[in-house]
C-alpha positions as CSV (number, residue, x, y, z in Angstrom):
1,X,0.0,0.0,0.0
2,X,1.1,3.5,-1.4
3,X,1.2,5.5,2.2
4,X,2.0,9.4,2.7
5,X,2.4,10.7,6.2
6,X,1.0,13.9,7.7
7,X,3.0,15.8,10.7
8,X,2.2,19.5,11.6
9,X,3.3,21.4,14.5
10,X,1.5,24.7,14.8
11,X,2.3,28.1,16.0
12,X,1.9,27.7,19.7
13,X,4.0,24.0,19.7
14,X,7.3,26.4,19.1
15,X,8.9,23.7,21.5
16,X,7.4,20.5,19.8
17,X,9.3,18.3,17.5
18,X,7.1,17.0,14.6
19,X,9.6,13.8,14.5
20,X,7.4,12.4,17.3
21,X,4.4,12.0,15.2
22,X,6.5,11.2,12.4
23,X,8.7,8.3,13.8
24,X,5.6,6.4,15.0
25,X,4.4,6.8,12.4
26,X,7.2,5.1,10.0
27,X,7.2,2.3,12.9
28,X,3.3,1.7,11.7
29,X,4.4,1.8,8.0
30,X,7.2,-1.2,8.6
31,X,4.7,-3.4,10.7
32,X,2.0,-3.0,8.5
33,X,4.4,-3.4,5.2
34,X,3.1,0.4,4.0
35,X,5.4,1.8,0.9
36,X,5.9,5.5,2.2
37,X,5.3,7.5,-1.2
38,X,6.3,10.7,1.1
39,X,6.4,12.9,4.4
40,X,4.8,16.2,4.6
41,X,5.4,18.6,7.6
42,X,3.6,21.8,7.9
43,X,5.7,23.5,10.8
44,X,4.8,26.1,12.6
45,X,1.0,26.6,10.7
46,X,-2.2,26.4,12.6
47,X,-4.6,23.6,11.8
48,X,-7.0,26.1,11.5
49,X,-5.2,27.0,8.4
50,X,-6.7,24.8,5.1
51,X,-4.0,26.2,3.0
52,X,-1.0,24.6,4.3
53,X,1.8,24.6,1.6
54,X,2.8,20.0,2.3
55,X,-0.8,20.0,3.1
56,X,-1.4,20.9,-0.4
57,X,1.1,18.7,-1.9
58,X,-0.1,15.8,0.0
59,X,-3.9,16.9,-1.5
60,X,-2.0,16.7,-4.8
61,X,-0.7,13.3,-5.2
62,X,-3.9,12.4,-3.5
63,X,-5.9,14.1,-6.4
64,X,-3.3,12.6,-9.4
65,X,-4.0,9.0,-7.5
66,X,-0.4,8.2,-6.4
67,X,-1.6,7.1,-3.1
68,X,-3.5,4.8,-1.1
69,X,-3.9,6.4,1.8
70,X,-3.1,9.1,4.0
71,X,-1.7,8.3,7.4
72,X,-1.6,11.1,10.4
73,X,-1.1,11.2,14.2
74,X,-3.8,12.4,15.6
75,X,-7.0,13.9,13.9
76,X,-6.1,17.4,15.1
77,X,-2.5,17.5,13.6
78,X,-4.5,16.8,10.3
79,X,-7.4,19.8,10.6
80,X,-8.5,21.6,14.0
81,X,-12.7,22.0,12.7
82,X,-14.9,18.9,11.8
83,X,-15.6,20.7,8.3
84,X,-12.1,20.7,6.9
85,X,-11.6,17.2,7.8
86,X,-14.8,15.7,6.3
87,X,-14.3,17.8,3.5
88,X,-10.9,16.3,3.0
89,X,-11.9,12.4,4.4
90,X,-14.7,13.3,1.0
91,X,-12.2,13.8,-0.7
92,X,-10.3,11.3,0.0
93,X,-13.3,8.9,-0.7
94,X,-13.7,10.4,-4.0
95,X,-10.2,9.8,-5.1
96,X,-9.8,6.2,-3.6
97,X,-7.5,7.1,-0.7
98,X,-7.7,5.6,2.8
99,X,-7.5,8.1,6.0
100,X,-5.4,6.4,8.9
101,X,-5.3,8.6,12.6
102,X,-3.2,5.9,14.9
103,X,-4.2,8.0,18.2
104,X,-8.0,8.2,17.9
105,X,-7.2,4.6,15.7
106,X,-9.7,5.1,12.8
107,X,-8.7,3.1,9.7
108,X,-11.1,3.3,6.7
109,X,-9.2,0.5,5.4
110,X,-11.1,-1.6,7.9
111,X,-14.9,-2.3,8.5
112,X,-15.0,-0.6,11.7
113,X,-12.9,2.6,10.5
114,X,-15.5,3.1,8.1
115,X,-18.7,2.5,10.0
116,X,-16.9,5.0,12.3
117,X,-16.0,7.5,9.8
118,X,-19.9,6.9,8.3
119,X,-21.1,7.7,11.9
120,X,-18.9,11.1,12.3
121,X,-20.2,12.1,8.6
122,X,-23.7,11.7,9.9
123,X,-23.9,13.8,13.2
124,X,-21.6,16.5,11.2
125,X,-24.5,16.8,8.8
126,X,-27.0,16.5,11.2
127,X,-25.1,19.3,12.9
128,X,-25.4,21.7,9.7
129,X,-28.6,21.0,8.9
130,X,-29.9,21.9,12.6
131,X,-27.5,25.1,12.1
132,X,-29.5,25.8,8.9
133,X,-32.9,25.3,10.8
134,X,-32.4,27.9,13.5
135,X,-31.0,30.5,10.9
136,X,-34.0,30.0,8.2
137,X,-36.4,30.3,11.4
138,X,-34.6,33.5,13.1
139,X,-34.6,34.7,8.9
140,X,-38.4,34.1,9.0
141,X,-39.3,35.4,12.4
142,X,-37.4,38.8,11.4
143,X,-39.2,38.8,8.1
144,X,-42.7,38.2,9.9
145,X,-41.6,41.5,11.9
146,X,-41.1,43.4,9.2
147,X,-37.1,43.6,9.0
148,X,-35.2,43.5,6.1
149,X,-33.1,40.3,5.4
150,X,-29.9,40.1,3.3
151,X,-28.2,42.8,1.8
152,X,-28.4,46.5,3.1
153,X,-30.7,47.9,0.2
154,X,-28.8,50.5,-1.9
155,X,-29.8,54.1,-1.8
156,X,-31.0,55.7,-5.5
157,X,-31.6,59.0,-6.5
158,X,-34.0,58.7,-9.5
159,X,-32.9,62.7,-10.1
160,X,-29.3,62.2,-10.1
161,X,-29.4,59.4,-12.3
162,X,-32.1,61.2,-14.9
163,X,-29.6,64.2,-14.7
164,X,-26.4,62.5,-15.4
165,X,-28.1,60.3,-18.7
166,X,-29.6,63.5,-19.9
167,X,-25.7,65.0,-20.0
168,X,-24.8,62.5,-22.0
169,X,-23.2,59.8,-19.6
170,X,-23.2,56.3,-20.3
171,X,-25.3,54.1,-17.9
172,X,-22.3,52.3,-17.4
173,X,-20.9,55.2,-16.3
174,X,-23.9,56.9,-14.2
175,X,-24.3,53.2,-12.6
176,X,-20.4,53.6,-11.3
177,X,-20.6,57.3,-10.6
178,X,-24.0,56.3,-8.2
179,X,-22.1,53.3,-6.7
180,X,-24.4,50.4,-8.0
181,X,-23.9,47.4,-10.6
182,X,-25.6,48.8,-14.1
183,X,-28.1,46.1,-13.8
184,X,-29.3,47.4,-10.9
185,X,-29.8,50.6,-12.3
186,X,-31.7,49.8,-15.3
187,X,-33.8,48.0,-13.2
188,X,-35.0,51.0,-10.8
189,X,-35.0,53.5,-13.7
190,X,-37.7,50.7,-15.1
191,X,-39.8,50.1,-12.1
192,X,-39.9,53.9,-12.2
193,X,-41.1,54.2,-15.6
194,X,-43.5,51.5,-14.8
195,X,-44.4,53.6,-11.7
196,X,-45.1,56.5,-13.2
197,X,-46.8,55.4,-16.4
């Protein structure tokens, strides 16, 4: 099995060696008989970070199929929010490569790994669709008082804008000068019309 490992020490670990994580790790790789296809090390990056520059490589050989699977530490070496790393175990999926963590010891190259892994996926999505509840009923609440939702709604001055076509200015032009996207413009100079006629 094609294996890359996955070390990171962040920001506030100043002291911390990522050898530790990685030397356990190659001791996993000889008993299990992995091939190690590389070692990334993002030092010094919080996991909050999704752009990590080995992070990224390791996505790419991931994306290019030149692995099996991905084999880290612990979960939170790999990502610090639940998001990034389902997003990335998703991809993973999607690309045929395994995600090994030998501390919380999930292995999707087992039957258990995966049910776990299937199990984690479910209550993070339960979890965002809950989060989507509560803001569609606080968004319908505010509506049912009356309060605008969404974007602040852009001031126009129908006489400013009438003005500035009648000189002779694009509405290109008048739409940048008033600080809205032309389409918009068009728009209320129509409803006007429509208005008023």
């Amino acid at each position: 099995m094609q294996v890359a490992l996955y070390a990171r020490v962040s920001t506030t670990d100043k002291d911390q060696d990522p050898e530790l994580q990685l030397s356990e790790l190659r001791q996993v790789a000889v008993q299990r008989s992995w091939t190690i296809v590389g070692e990334f090390c993002d030092n010094g990056i919080s996991g909050s970070v999704q752009k990590r520059p080995e992070l990224d490589k390791l996505m790419a050989l991931a994306r290019a199929g030149k692995l099996d699977a991905v084999a880290v530490w612990r979960f939170d070496r790999f990502a610090r929010s639940t998001r990034h790393l389902l997003a990335a175990l998703d991809e993973f999926r999607s690309c045929g490569v395994e995600f090994i963590s030998l501390r919380e010891q999930i292995d999707t190259t087992t039957p258990i790994g995966k049910a776990v892994f299937t199990i984690v996926a479910a209550v993070a999505e339960l979890e965002r669709d809950l989060i989507r509840e509560r803001v569609q009923a606080g968004v319908d609440r505010a509506k049912a008082a009356g309060k605008h939702c969404g974007r602040p709604r852009r001031a126009f001055d129908p006489r400013a804008a009438r003005l500035l076509l009648a000189q002779g200015h694009a509405e290109r032009q008048v739409a940048a000068m008033l600080g809205m996207p032309r389409s918009t413009l068009r728009r209320k100079l129509v409803e006007l019309d429509l208005a008023a006629g």
